[in-house]
PADO-705131 format. One record per residue (C-alpha): residue in three letters; x, y, z. Coordinates in steps of 0.02 Angstrom, whole numbers, plus 50000, padded with zeros to 5 digits. Example, Ala and Ser with C-alpha at 12.3 -4.5 7.8 and 13.67 -1.06 7.14 Angstrom:
BEGIN
ala506154977550390;ser506844994750357;
***
This chain:
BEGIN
unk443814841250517;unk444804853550645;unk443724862950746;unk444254876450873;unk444174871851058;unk443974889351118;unk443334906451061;unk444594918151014;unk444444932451091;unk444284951051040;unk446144954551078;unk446674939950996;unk445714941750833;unk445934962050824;unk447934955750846;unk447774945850686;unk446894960950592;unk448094974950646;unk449224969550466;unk447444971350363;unk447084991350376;unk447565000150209;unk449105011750195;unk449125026850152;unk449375035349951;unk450745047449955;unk450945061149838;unk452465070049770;unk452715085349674;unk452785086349499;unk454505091749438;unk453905101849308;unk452065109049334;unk452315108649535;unk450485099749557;unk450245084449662;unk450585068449579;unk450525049149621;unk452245042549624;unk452525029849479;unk451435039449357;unk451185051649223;unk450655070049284;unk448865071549249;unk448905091049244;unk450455092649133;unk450675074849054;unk452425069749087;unk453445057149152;unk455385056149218;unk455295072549094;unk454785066048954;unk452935071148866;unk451905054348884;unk450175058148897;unk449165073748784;unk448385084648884;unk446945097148828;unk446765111748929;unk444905112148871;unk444565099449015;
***
């Protein structure tokens, strides 16, 4: 079984990691309501999507 000859060090490890942190989510603006939206998804506030009416919203919420 392979078994490191050295420690690696702090730099060296924290090197390896610096591709692991999380990006982050950006937001757009939704074309038609003008609230903040996730790209690549319905409007939760207004329900569309590329303009079309996907999802019902209730304004009883």
């Amino acid at each position: 079984m392979a078994v490191p000859k050295k420690k690696t060090s702090k730099s060296k490890r924290n090197m390896r990691r610096s591709h692991d942190a999380l990006s982050r989510t950006f937001a757009i603006i939704c074309p038609s309501c003008g609230e903040p939206m996730l790209r690549h998804r319905a409007c939760p506030s207004c329900g569309e999507y590329r303009g079309k009416k996907v999802l019902d919203v209730s304004e009883a919420l």
